[in-house]
C-alpha positions as CSV (number, residue, x, y, z in Angstrom):
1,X,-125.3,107.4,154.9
2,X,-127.8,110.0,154.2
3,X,-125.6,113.0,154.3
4,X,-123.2,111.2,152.2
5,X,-126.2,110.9,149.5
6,X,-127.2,114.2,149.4
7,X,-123.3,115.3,149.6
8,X,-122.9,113.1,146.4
9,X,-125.9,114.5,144.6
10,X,-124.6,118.2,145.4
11,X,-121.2,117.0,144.1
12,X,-122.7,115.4,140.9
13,X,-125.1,119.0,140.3
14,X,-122.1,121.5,140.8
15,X,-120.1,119.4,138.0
16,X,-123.0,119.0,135.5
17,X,-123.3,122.5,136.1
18,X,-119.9,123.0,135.8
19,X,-119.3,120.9,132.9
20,X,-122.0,122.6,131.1
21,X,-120.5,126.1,131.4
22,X,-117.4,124.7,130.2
23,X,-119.1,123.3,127.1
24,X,-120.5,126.8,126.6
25,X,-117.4,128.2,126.2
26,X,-114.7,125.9,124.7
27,X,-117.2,123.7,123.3
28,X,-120.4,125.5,122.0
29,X,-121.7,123.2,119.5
30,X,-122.2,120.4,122.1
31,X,-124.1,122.7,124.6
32,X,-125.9,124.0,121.8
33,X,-127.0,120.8,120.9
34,X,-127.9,119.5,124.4
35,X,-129.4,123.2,126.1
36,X,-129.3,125.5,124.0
37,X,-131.1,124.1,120.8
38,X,-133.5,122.5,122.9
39,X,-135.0,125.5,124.8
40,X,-135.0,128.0,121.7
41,X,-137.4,125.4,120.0
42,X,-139.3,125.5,123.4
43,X,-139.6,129.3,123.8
44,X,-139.8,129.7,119.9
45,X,-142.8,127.4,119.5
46,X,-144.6,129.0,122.6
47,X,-144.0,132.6,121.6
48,X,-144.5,132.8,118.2
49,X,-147.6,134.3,117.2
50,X,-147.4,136.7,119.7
51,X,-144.1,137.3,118.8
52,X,-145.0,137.9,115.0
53,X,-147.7,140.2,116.6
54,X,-145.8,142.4,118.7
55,X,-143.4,142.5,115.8
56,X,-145.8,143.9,112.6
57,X,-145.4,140.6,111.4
58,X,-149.4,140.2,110.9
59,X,-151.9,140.8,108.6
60,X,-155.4,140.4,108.5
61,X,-157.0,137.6,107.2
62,X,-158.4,137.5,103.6
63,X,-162.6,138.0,103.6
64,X,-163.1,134.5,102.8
65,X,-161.4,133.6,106.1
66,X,-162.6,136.0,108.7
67,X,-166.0,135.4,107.5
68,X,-165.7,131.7,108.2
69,X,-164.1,132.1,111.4
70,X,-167.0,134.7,112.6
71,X,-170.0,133.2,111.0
72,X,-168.8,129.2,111.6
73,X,-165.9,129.1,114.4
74,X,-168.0,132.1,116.5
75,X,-164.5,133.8,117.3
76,X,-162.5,136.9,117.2
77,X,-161.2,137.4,114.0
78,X,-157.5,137.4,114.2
79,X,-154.3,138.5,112.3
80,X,-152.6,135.9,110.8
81,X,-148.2,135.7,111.2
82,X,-146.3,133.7,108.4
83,X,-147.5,130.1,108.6
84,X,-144.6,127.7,109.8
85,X,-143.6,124.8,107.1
86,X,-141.0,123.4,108.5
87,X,-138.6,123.8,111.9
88,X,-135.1,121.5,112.0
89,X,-131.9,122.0,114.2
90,X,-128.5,122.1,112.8
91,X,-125.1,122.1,114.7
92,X,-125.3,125.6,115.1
93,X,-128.7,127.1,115.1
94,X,-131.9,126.6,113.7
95,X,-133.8,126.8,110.1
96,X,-137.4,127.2,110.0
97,X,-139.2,128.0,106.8
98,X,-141.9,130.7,106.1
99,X,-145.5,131.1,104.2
100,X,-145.7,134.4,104.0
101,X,-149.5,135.4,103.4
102,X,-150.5,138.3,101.2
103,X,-149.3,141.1,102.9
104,X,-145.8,140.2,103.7
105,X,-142.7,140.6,102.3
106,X,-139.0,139.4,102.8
107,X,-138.0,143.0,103.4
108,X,-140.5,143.1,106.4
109,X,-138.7,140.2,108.1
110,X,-136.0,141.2,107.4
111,X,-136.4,144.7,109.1
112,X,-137.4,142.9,112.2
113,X,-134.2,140.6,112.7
114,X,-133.1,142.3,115.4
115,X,-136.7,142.3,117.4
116,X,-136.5,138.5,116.6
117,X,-133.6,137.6,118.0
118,X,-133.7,139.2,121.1
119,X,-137.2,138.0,121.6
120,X,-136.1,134.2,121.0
121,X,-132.5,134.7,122.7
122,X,-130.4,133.7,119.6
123,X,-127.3,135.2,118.3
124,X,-128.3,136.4,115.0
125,X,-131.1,136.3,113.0
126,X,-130.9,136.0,108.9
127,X,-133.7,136.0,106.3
128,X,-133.5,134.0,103.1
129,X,-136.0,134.0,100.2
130,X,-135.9,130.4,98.9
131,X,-138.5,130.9,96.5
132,X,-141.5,133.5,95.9
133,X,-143.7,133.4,99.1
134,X,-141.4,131.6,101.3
135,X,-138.6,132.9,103.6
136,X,-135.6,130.9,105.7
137,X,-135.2,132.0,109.5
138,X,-131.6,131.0,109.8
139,X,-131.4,131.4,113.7
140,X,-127.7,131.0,114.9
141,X,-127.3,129.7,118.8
142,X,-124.0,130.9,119.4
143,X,-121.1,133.7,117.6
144,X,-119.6,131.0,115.2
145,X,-117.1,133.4,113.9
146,X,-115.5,133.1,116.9
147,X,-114.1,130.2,116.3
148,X,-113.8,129.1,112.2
149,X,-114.6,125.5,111.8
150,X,-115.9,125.1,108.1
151,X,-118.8,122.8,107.5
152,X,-117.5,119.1,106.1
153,X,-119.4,119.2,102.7
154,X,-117.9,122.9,102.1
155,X,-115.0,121.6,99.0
156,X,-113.8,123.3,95.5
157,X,-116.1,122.5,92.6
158,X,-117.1,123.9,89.4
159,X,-115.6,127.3,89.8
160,X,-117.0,127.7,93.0
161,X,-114.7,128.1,96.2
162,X,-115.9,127.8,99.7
163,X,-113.3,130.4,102.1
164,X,-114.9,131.5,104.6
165,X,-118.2,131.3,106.8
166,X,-121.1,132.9,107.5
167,X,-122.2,134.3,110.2
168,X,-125.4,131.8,109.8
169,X,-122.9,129.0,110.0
170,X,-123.0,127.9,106.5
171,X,-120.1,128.4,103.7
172,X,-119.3,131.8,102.2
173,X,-118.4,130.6,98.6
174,X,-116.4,132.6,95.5
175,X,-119.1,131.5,92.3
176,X,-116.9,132.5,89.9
177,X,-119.8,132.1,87.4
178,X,-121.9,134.1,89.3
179,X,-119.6,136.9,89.8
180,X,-117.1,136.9,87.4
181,X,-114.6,140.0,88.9
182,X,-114.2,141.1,92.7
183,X,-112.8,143.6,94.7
184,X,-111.5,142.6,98.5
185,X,-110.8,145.7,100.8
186,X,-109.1,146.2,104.2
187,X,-106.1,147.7,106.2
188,X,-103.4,146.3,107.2
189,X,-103.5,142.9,109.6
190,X,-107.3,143.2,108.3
191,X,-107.4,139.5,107.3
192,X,-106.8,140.2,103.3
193,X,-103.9,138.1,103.2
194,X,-105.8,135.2,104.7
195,X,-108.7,135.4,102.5
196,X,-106.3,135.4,99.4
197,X,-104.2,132.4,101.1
198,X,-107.6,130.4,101.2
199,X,-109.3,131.6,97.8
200,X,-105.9,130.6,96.5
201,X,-105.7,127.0,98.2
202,X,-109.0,126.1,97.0
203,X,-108.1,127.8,93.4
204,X,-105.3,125.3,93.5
205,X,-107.6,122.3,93.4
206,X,-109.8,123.1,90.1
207,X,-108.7,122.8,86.5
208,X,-107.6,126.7,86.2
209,X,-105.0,128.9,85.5
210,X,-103.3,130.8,88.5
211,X,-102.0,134.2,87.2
212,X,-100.2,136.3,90.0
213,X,-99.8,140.2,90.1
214,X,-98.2,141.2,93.2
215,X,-95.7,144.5,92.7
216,X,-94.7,144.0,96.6
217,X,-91.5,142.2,95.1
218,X,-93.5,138.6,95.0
219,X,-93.5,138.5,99.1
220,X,-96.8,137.1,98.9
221,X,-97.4,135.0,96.4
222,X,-93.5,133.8,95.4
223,X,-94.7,130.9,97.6
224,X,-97.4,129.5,95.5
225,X,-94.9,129.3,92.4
226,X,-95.3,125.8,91.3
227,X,-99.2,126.2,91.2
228,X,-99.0,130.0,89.1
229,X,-99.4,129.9,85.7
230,X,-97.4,133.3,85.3
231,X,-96.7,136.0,88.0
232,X,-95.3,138.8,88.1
233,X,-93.7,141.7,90.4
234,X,-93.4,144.6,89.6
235,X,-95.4,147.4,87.3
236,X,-93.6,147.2,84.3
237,X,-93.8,143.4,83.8
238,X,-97.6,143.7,84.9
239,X,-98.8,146.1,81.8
240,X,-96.8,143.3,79.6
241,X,-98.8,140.5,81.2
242,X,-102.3,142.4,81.1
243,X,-101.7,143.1,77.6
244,X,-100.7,139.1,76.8
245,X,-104.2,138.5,78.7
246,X,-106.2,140.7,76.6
247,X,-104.5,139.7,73.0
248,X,-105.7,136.3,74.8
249,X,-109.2,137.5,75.6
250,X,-109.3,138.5,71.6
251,X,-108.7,135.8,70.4
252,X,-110.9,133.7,72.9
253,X,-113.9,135.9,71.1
254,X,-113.0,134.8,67.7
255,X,-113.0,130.9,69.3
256,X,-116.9,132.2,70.0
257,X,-117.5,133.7,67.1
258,X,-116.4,130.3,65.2
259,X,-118.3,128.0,67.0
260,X,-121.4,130.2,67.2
261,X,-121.8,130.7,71.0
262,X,-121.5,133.4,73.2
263,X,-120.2,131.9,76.6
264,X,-117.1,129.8,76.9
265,X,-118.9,127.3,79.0
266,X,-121.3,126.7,75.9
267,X,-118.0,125.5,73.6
268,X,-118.1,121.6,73.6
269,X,-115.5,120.2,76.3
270,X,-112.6,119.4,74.0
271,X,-112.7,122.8,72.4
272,X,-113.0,124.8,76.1
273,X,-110.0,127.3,76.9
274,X,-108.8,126.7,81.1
275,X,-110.3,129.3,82.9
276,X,-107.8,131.5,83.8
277,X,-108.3,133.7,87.5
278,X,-105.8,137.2,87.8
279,X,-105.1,137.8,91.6
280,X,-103.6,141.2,91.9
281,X,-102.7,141.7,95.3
282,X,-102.5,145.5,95.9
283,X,-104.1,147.7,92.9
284,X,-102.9,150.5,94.0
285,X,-99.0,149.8,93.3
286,X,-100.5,149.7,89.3
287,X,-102.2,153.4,89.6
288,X,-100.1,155.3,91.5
289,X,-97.2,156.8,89.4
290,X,-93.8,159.0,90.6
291,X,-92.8,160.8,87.7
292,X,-94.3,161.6,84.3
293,X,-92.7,159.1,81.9
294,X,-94.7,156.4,84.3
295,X,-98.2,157.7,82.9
296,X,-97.9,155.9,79.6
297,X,-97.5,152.5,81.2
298,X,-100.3,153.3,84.3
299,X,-102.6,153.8,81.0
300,X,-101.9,150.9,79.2
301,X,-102.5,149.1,82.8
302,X,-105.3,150.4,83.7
303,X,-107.1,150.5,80.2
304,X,-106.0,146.5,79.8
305,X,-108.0,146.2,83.4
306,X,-111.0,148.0,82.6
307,X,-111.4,146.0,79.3
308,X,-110.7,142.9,81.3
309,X,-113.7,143.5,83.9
310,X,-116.0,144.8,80.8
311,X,-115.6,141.9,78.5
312,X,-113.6,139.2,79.8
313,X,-116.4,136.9,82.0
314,X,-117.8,135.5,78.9
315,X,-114.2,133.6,78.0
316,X,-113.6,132.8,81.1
317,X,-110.8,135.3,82.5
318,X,-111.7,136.7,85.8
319,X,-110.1,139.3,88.0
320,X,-109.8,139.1,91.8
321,X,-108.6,142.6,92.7
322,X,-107.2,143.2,96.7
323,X,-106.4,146.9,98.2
324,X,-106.1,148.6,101.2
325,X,-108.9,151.7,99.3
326,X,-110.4,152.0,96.1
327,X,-111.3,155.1,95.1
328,X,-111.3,158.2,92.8
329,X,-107.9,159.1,94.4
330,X,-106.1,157.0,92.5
331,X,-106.4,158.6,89.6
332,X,-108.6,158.0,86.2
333,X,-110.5,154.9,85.6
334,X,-110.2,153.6,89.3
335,X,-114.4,154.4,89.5
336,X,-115.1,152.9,86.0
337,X,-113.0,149.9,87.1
338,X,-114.6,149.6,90.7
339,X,-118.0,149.7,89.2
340,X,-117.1,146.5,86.9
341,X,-116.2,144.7,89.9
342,X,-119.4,142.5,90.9
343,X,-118.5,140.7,94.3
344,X,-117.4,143.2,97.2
345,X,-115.6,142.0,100.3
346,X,-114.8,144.5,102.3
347,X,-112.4,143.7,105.4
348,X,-111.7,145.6,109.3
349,X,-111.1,149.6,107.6
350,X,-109.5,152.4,109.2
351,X,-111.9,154.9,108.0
352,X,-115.9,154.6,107.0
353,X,-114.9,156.4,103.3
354,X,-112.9,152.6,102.9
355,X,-116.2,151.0,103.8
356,X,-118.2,153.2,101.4
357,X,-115.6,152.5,98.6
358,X,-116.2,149.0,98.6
359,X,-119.9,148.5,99.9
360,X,-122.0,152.0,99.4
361,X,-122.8,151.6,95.6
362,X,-123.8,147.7,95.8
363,X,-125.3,147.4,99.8
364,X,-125.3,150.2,101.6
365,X,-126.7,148.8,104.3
366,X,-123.7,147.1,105.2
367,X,-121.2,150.2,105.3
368,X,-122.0,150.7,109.2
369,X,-121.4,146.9,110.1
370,X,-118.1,146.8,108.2
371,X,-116.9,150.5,110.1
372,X,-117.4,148.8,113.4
373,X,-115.4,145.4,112.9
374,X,-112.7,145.0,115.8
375,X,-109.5,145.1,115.3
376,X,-109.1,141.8,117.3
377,X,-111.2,139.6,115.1
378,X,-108.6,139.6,112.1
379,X,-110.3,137.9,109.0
380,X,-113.5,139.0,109.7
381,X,-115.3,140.8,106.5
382,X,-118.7,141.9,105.1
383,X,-119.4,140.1,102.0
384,X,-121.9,141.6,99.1
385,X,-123.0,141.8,95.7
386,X,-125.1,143.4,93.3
387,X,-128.1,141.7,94.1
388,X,-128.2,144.1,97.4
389,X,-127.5,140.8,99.8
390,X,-125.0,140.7,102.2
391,X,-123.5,138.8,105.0
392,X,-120.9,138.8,107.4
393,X,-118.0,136.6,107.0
394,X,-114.7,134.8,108.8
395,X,-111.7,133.3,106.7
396,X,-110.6,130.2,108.6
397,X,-106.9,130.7,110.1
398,X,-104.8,128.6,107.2
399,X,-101.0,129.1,107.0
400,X,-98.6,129.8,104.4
401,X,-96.9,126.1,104.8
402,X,-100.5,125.0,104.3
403,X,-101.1,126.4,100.8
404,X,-97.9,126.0,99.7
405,X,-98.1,122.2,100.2
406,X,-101.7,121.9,98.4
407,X,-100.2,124.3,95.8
408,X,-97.4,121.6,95.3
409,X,-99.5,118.9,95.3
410,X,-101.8,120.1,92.9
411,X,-98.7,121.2,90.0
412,X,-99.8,119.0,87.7
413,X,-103.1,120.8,87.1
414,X,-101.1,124.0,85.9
415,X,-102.4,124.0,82.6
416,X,-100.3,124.6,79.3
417,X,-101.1,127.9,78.1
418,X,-97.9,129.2,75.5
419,X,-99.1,132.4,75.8
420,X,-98.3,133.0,79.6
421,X,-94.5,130.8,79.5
422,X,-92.9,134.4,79.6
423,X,-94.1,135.1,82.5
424,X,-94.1,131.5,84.4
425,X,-92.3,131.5,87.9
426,X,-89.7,129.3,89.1
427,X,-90.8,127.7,92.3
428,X,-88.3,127.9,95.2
429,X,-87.6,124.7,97.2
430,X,-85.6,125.3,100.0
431,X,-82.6,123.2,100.4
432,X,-81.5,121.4,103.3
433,X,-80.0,123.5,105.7
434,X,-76.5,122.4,107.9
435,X,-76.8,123.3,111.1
436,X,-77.0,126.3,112.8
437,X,-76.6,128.5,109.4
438,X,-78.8,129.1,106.9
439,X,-78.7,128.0,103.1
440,X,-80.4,130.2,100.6
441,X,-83.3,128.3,98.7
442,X,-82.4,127.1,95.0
443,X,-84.4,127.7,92.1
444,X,-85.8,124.2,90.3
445,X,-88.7,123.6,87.4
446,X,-92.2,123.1,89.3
């Protein structure tokens, strides 16, 4: 009976065991939350001070306090670390806010992130100033880019898109208020398309108008037909719907000037242009010219452009620009355009001049991080702004069929704007096909 026992007790250790090592690898969150959160709290809360220490993370005491702790407490005067507010778990990691005394900086903490994750065991480390004197740790267990699984709460709202994560495990979102034109970067099979597919589906949701550029013959965004406002495909239609969208711009400005304002979310409701949001999928298929007669319409293009990114936030048109590089090469105005281009996303490159391109003039700190992205982690990106910040990113896998079906759902919200009815596409509905043989899709009114 005994050795039965003790054979059953081995039995039930070697499948815990088991069954936790599983859970570490095809279920991460739920061994986070039962091993892993619990012992980083454990060896964070015993090490920290000396941890702070070891790291430069200390200063010395103000005179007030070392004279008390001498004269009254009759002990060593110490340096002080950042004093802890507040530690909670999440799903994926852990948040613990900061005092930082008079000494410290954000910049300090965040020069260390690397000493402090290896001395707590965590996957990453990210600093966040939520308000002057206090920082965020934002400790993340486990590589949650691995596997994309977006938080719940992340939906479309108020010009803000959530598509992709961090690598801190919370939402990456596109603020369209806060930066009004952006530039995405990559090579090919980088994950561009994928961003686009989800900025798109969530696009698809608000109260906007969808404008498409793609002079790669439509292939990529034909699809999303019944949710575009206008698209077009090919160079010569696209300088005759970038000027449309700047007479449009114009006269937006005089809808300012009349009501007194100087920001079309400032106009009262009723009177408020749509948004309108230009998605030109490859920019370089709009510079790049084969004979002479083509340089009069590559300057109308890009001078529309330029005027577009200059002037354009304040009535509401914005420009999301995608390329495989950006640069000087292209020809005049590419640099005058680049630098009007606020958010930076910047995909797997083939060469660190890409990198630069996209990242070197707004967060140089990034450029190394997105040179070294694998070619095996497809959708994985370096986010940044001008505010210097940046973060690593993951678009969440989403098919084709899967935007195409919110964009049909959501084809009531295309909004009616005369001035783009040139240029609006007929959606394709494939018809049902008859066996074996296929039945080329028929053209009908979205």
């Amino acid at each position: 009976m005994t050795d039965l026992t003790v054979w059953l007790e081995a039995t039930g250790a070697v499948a815990g065991a088991g069954g936790l090592g599983y859970a570490k690898i095809r279920a991460p969150r739920v061994y986070w939350s039962l091993v892993g959160m619990p012992v980083t709290w454990g060896r964070f809360a015993l090490s920290y001070r000396s941890t702070m220490d070891v790291c430069g993370l200390t200063v010395q005491p103000s005179g007030l306090r070392a004279f008390m702790t001498r004269s009254v407490a009759r002990r060593e005067v110490q340096p002080v670390p950042p004093r802890i507010r507040q530690v909670r778990g999440t799903s994926t990691g852990l948040r613990v806010t900061l005092r930082l005394p008079a000494g410290l900086e954000p910049a300090d903490l965040i020069a260390s992130s690397e000493r402090l994750r290896h001395a707590w065991g965590v996957h990453s480390v990210t600093v966040m100033e939520t308000k002057p004197g206090y920082v965020e740790l934002r400790m993340t267990g486990y590589d949650v880019l691995r596997r994309v699984r977006m938080p719940r709460k992340a939906r479309p709202r108020d010009m803000v898109v959530p598509v992709a994560l961090r690598e801190d495990g919370t939402a990456f979102e596109r603020d369209y208020r806060a930066a009004p034109m952006a530039l995405t970067l990559g090579a090919n099979q980088s994950g561009k398309s994928m961003y686009q597919r989800n900025l798109i589906k969530g696009l698809a949701q608000l109260p906007v108008a969808l404008v498409g550029i793609d002079c790669k013959r439509g292939v990529e965004q034909t699809a999303y037909a019944s949710r575009l406002s206008a698209l077009v495909t090919s160079p010569d239609d696209a300088a005759s719907l970038l000027g449309v969208l700047v007479a449009e711009m114009e006269d937006r400005f005089d809808l300012l000037s009349r009501h007194g304002v100087s920001d079309l979310w400032e106009l009262p409701e009723t009177e408020r242009p749509v948004p309108v949001v230009v998605l030109v999928d490859e920019i370089a298929e709009l510079f790049l010219i084969s004979s002479k007669k083509d340089e009069e319409r590559r300057e109308r293009i890009v001078t529309a452009l330029i005027r577009l990114a200059q002037m354009a936030r304040a009535v509401g048109i914005h420009l999301e620009i995608c390329g495989q590089r950006f640069g000087s090469e292209l020809g005049k105005g590419a640099t005058m355009l680049r630098a009007q281009l606020t958010g930076r996303v910047v995909h797997r490159v083939n060469d660190k001049q890409t990198a630069e391109m996209g990242l070197n003039d707004v967060a140089p700190d990034a450029v190394p991080v997105a040179s070294l992205i694998p070619m095996e982690r497809p959708g994985t990106a370096v986010a940044a702004d001008s505010s210097g910040g940046w973060s690593k990113i993951r678009t969440p896998n989403t098919t084709r069929d899967e935007v195409v079906a919110v964009c049909r759902a959501f084809a009531h919200l295309v909004p009616d704007l005369p001035v783009l009815d040139p240029f609006r596409p007929v959606a394709l509905v494939p018809a049902p096909v008859a066996g074996p043989s296929l039945v080329k899709p028929r053209p009908v009114t979205p």
